[in-house]
C-alpha positions as CSV (number, residue, x, y, z in Angstrom):
1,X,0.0,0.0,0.0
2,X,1.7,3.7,-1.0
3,X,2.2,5.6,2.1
4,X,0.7,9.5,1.8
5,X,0.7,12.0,3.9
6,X,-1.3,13.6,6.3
7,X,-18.0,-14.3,8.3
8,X,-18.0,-16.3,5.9
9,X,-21.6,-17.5,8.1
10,X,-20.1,-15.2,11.0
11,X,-19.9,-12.4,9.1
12,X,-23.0,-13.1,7.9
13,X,-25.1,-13.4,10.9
14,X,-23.3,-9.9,11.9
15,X,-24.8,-8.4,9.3
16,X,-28.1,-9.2,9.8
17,X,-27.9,-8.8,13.8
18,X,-26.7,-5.2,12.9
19,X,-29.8,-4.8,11.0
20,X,-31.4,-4.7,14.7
21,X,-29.4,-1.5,15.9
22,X,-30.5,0.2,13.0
23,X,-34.3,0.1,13.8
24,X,-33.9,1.8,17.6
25,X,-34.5,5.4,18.1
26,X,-36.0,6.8,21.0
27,X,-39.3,7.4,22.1
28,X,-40.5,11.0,22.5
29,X,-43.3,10.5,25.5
30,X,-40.4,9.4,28.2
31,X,-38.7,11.3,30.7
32,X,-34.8,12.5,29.4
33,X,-32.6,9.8,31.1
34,X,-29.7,11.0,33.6
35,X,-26.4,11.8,31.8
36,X,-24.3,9.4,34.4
37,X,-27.0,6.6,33.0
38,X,-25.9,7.3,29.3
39,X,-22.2,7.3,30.1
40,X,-22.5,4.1,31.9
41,X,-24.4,3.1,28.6
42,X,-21.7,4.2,26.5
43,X,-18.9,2.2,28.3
44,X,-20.4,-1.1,28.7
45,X,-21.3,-0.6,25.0
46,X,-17.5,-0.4,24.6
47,X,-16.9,-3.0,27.0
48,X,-18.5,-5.1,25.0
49,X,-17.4,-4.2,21.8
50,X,-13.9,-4.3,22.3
51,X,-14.6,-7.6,24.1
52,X,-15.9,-9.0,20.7
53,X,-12.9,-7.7,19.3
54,X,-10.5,-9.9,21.5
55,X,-12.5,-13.0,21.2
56,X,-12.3,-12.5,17.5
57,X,-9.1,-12.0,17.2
58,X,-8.6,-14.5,19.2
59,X,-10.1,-16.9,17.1
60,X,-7.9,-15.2,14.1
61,X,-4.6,-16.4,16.1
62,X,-6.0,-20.1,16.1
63,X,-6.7,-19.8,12.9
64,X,-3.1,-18.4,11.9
65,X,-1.6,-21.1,13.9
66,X,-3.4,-23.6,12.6
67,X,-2.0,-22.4,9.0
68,X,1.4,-21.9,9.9
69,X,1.1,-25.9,10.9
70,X,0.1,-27.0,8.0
71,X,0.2,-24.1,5.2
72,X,-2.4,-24.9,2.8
73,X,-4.4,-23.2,0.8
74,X,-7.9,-24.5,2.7
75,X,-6.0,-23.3,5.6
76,X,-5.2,-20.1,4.0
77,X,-8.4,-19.1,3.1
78,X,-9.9,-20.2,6.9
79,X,-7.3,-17.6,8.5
80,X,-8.7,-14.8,5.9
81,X,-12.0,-16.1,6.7
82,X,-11.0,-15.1,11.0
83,X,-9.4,-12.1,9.8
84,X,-12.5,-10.0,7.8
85,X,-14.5,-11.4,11.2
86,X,-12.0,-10.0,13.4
87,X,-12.9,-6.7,11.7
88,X,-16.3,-6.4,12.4
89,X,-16.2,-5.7,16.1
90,X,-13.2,-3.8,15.8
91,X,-15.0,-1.5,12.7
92,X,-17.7,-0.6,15.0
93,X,-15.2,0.6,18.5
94,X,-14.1,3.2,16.2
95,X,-16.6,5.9,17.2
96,X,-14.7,5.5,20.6
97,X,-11.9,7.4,18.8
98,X,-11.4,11.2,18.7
99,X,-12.8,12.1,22.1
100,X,-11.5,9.5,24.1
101,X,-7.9,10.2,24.9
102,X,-6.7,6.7,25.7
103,X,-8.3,5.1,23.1
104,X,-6.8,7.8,20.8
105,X,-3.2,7.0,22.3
106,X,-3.6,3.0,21.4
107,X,-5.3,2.6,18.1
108,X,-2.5,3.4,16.0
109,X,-1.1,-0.3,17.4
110,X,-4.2,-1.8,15.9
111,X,-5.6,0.0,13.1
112,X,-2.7,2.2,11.8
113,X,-3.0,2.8,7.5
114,X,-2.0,3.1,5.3
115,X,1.7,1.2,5.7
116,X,4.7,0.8,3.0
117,X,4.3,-2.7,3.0
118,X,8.1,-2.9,2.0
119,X,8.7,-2.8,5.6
120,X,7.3,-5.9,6.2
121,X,7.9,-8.3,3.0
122,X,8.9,-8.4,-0.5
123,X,7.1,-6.1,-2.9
124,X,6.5,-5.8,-6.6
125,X,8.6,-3.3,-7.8
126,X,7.3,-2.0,-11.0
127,X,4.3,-1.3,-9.1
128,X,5.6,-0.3,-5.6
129,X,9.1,1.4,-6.7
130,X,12.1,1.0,-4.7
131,X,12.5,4.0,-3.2
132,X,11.0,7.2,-1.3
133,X,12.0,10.5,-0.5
134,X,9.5,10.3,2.7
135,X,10.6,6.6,4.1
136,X,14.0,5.2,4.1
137,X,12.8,1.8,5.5
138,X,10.2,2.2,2.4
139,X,11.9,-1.5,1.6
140,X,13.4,-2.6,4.6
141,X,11.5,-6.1,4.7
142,X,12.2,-7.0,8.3
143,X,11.4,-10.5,6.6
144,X,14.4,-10.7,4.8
145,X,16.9,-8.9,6.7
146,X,18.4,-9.9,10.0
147,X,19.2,-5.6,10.6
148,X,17.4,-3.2,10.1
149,X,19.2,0.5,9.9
150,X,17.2,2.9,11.6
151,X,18.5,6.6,11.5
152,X,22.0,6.4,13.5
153,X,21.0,3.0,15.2
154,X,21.1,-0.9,13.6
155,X,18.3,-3.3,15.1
156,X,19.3,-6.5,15.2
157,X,16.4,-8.5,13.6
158,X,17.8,-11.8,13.8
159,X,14.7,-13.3,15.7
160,X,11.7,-11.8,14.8
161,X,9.6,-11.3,18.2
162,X,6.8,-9.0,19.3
163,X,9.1,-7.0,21.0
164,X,11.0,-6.2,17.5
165,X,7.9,-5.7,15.7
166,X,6.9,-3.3,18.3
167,X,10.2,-1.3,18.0
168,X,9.5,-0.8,14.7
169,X,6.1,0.6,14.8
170,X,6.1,4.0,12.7
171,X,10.2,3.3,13.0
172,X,12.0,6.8,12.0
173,X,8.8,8.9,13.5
174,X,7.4,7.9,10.2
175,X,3.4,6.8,10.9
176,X,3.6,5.1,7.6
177,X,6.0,2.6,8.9
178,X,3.1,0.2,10.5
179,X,4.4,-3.1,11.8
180,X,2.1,-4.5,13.6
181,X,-2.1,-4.6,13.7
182,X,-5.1,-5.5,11.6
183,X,-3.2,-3.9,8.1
184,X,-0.2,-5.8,8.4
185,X,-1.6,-8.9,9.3
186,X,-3.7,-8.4,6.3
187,X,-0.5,-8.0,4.4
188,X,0.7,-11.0,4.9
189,X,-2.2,-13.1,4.4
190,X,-3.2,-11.7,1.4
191,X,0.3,-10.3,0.1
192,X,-0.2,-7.0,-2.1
193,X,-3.4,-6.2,-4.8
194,X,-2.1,-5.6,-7.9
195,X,-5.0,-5.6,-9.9
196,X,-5.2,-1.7,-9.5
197,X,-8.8,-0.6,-9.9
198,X,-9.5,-4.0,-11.9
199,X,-11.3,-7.3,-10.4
200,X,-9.7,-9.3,-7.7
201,X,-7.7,-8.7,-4.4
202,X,-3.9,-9.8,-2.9
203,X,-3.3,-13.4,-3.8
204,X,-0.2,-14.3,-1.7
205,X,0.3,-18.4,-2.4
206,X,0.0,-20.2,1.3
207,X,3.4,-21.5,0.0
208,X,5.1,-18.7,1.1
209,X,4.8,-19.9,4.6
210,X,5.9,-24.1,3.5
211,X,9.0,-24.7,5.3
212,X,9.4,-27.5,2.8
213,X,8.2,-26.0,-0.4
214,X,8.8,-22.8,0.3
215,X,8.2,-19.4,-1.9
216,X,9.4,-16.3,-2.2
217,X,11.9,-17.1,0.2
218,X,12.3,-16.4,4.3
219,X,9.2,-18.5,4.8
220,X,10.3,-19.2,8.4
221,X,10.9,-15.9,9.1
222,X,7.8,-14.7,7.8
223,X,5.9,-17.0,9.5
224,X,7.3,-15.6,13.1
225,X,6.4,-12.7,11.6
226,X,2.4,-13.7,10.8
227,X,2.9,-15.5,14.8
228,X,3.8,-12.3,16.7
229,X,1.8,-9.9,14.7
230,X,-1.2,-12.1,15.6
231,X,0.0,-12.2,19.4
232,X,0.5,-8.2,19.5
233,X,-3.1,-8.0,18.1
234,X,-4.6,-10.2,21.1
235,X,-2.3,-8.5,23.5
236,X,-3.4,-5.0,22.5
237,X,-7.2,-5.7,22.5
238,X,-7.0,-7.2,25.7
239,X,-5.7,-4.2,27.0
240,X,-8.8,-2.3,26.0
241,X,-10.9,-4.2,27.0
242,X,-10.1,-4.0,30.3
243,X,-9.5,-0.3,29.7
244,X,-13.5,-0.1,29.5
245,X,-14.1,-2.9,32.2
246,X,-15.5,-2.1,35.7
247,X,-12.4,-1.1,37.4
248,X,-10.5,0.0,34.1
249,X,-8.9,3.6,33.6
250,X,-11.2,4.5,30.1
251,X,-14.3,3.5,31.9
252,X,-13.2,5.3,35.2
253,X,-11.9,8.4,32.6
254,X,-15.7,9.1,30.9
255,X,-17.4,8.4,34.1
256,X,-15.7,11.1,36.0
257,X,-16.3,13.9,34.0
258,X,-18.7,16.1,34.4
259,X,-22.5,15.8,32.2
260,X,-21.6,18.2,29.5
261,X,-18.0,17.4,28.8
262,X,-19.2,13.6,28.7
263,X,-22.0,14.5,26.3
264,X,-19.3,16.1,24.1
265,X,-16.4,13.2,24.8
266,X,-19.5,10.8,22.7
267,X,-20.6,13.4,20.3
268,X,-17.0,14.3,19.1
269,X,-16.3,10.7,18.2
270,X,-18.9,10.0,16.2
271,X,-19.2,13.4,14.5
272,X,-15.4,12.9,13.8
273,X,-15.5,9.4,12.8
274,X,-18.5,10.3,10.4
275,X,-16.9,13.4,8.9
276,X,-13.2,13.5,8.9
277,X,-12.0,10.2,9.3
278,X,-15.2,8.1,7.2
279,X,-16.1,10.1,4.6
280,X,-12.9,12.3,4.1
281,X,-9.5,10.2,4.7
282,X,-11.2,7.2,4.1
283,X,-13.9,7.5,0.7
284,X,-13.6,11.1,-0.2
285,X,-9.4,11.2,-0.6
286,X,-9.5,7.8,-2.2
287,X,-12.5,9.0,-5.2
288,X,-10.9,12.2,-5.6
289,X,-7.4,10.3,-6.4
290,X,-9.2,7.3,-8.1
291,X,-6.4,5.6,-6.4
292,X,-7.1,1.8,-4.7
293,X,-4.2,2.5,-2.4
294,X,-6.4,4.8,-0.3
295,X,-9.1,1.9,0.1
296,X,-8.8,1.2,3.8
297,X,-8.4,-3.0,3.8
298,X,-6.4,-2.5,0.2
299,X,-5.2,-6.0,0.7
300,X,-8.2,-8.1,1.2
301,X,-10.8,-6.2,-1.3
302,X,-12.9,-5.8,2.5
303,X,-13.1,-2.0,2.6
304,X,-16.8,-2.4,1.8
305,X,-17.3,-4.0,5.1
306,X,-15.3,-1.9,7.5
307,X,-17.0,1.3,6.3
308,X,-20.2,0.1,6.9
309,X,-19.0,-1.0,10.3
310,X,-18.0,2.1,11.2
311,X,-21.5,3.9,10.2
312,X,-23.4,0.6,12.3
313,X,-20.6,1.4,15.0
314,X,-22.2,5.1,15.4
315,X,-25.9,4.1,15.1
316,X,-25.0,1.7,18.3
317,X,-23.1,4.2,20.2
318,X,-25.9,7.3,19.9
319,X,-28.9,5.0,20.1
320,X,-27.7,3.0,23.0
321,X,-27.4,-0.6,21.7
322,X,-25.5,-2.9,20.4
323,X,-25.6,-6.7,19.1
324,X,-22.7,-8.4,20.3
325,X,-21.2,-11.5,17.9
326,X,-23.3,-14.0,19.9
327,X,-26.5,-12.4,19.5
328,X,-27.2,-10.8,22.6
329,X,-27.6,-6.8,23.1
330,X,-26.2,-4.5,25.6
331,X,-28.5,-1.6,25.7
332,X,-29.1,1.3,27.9
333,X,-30.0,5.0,28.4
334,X,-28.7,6.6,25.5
335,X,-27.7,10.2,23.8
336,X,-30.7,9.6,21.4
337,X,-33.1,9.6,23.9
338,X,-31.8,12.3,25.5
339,X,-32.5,14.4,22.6
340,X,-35.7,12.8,22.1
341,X,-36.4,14.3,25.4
342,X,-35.4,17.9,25.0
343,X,-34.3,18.7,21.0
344,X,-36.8,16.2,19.5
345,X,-36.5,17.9,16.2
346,X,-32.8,17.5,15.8
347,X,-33.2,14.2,17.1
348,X,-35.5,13.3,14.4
349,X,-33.4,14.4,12.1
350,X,-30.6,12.6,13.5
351,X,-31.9,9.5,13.6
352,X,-33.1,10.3,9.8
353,X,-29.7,11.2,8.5
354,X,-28.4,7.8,10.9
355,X,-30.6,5.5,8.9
356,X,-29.7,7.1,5.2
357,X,-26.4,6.9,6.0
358,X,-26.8,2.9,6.9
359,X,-28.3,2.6,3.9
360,X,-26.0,4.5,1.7
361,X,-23.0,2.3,2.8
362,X,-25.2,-0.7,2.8
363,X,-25.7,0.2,-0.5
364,X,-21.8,-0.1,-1.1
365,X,-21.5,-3.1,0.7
366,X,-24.3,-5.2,-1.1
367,X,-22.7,-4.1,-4.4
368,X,-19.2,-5.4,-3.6
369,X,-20.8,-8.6,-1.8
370,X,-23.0,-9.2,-4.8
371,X,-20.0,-9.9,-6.6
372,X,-20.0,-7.5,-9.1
373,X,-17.3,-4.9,-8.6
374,X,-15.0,-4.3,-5.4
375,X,-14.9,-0.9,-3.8
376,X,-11.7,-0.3,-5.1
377,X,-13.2,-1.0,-8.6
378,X,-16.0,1.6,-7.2
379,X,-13.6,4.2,-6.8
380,X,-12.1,4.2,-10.3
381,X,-11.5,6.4,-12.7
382,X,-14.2,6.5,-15.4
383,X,-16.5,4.0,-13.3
384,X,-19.5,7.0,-13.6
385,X,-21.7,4.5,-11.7
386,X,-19.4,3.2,-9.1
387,X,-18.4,6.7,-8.3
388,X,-21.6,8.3,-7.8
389,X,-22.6,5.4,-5.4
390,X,-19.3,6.1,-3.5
391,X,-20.1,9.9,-3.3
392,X,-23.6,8.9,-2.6
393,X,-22.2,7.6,0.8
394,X,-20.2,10.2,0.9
395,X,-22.7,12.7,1.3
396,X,-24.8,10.7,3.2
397,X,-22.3,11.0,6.1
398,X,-21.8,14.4,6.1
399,X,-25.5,15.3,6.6
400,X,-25.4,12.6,9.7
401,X,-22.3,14.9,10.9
402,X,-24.6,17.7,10.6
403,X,-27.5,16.2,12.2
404,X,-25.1,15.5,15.2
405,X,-23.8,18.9,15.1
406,X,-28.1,19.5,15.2
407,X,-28.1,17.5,18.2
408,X,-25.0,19.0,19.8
409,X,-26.5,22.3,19.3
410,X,-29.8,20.8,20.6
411,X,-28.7,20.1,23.9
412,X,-26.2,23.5,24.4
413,X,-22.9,21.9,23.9
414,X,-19.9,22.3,22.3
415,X,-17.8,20.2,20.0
416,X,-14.8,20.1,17.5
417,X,-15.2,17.6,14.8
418,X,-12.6,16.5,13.0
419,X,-11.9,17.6,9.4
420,X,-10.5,16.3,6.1
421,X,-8.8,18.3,3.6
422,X,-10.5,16.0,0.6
423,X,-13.7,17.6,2.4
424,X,-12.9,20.8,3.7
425,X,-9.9,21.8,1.1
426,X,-10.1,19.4,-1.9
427,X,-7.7,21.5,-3.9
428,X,-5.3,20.7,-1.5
429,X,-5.2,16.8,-2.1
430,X,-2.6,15.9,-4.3
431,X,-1.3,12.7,-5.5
């Protein structure tokens, strides 16, 4: 993936059980609920969430070691399988981000994009170069090399452990240097797309991990590499999940403050998720560019269903409910029927511009799941219909921002949501 600046049935059955959250706004004819009863609300949500996140990713490592066992393809394509599941918890924490410091502090260890895969692996060349300006471990591949020259300093690679991989997390203070999370892990199942804006995703062959009929070279080393990636991943979601347990130090953060800067701590997350981070960096950059390296899961052809995650991910957290994996919900006092209860015409237009936006990405994700074109085939040049069902989302989740900005000013707060230059500035995007 270019760096630039700035369930199978599982996955299935999350689908439809997000369908649920969807369908929940708030009664007008009940009393507003107490603030301290939303927050609590908003961090079991969390608590939950995250918690789905671990136990999928935990089911990803089993999956990965299962592979790295015996590396065949059927075993292959049951880790990818674990890995687009893993992502559908994960897709929908991320409204926690932008007004929660600590959660802010960690999720570049998870979810940092996008990477120079050269750090990682072996890349193609014609496509990826061999060389950046911005980058000097554009093609380090840790795989390959047993030191790594960072700035002054040489790292001795010679085992690859998640300590290393750690250490070399946006090595050089460069953010595009990701080593470890969701991305690179998708990396090396998948190995690099380079079918541009045509059909098809990374099609690394599961022989690249065959100590006996090994590919591409290094395949022990790259398996220690898949290993402690995997391990890093469990190891950082369980930290945050505890972070948003009973006695943990998010949960314990939210709770103490007072109503209003709560109130705003929930609104600035979604309102930022939707605007700057959803439908700026993430569709808005990528359409203006028609350029499939800005597809967030660029790897894995899966960018359909982590955007529409993140828009279900919002509709849980302001309507107070969420379906967990298993089926059951976690539900409770919520910011929606708080503005039910004293703004109900920005809350009805909330929950309005919620549900079109649910639709408008649902929209996108049916099309790719159909089978008939991938987003990154959506976002490319000259694909007039792809586009306009792109920028069709696009829109839709800047007029939920504003709706939430409605309910902000609703209820007498104050925000700051995040903003995107492909929004805000496009003539400032370059490629």
């Amino acid at each position: 993936m270019r760096a630039r600046s700035l369930f199978a049935t599982p996955l299935l059955a999350a689908v439809a059980l997000g369908a649920l959250v969807a369908a929940g706004p708030a009664r007008a004819d009940t009393a507003p609920p107490k603030v301290h009863d939303i927050v609590v609300t908003y961090a079991n949500i969390a608590e939950a969430i995250y918690g789905d996140s671990l136990a999928t990713a935990k089911d990803l490592q089993k999956a990965v070691e299962a592979f790295l066992a015996e590396p065949t393809q059927a075993n292959l394509d049951k880790a990818r399988v674990a890995w687009k599941a893993a992502r559908v918890p994960y897709q929908q924490s991320e409204g926690f981000r932008f007004g929660n410091k600590i959660v802010d502090e960690w999720e570049g260890n998870v979810n940092a994009w996008p990477l120079d895969e050269g750090l990682i692996d072996y890349v193609d060349k014609k496509s990826y170069g061999e060389t950046s300006d911005e980058n000097p471990l554009y093609t380090a591949n840790v795989i390959a090399n047993t030191k790594i020259r960072v700035g002054k300093k040489t790292i001795d690679a010679t085992k690859i452990t998640p300590k290393l991989l750690r250490s070399l997390q946006e090595a050089g203070g460069v953010e595009s240097n990701v080593a470890i999370g969701y991305h690179a892990i998708e990396f090396l199942l998948w190995g690099q797309d380079l079918n541009g804006t045509g059909p098809g995703a990374g099609n690394r062959p599961a022989s690249d991990y065959d100590l006996k009929n090994c590919s591409n070279g290094h395949c022990d080393r790259r398996a220690a590499y898949l290993k402690a990636a995997t391990e890093l991943l469990v190891a950082d979601l369980e930290e945050m999940s505890k972070a948003w347990a009973a006695k943990g130090k998010a949960r314990a953060a939210v709770l103490k403050q007072k109503d209003n800067a709560a109130l705003g701590t929930i609104l600035t997350g979604l309102g930022s998720l939707s605007y700057g981070e959803l439908a700026g960096e993430r569709m808005k950059l990528g359409l203006i560019l028609h350029d499939p390296e800005e597809e967030h899961d660029c790897f894995s052809d899966n960018t359909h269903n982590s955007h529409y995650y993140d828009e279900l991910g919002i509709a849980s957290i302001y309507r107070g409910k969420y379906t967990r994996v298993d089926g059951s919900v976690v539900e409770g006092p919520s910011v929606d029927a708080l503005a039910t209860a004293k703004a109900p015409k920005a809350a009805e237009e909330a929950n309005a511009k919620i549900d079109a936006a649910l639709a408008a990405l649902k929209a996108i994700k049916d099309e790719a799941d159909s089978g008939k074109e991938a987003y990154d085939q959506m976002i490319g040049e000259g694909n007039t219909e792809g586009n306009a069902l792109v920028q069709k989302g696009v829109d839709s989740l800047v007029a939920q921002t504003r709706a939430i900005e409605g309910v902000v000013a609703g209820l007498k707060l104050k925000i700051k949501v995040e903003g995107s230059d492909s929004l805000d500035d496009p003539s400032k995007v370059s490629e």
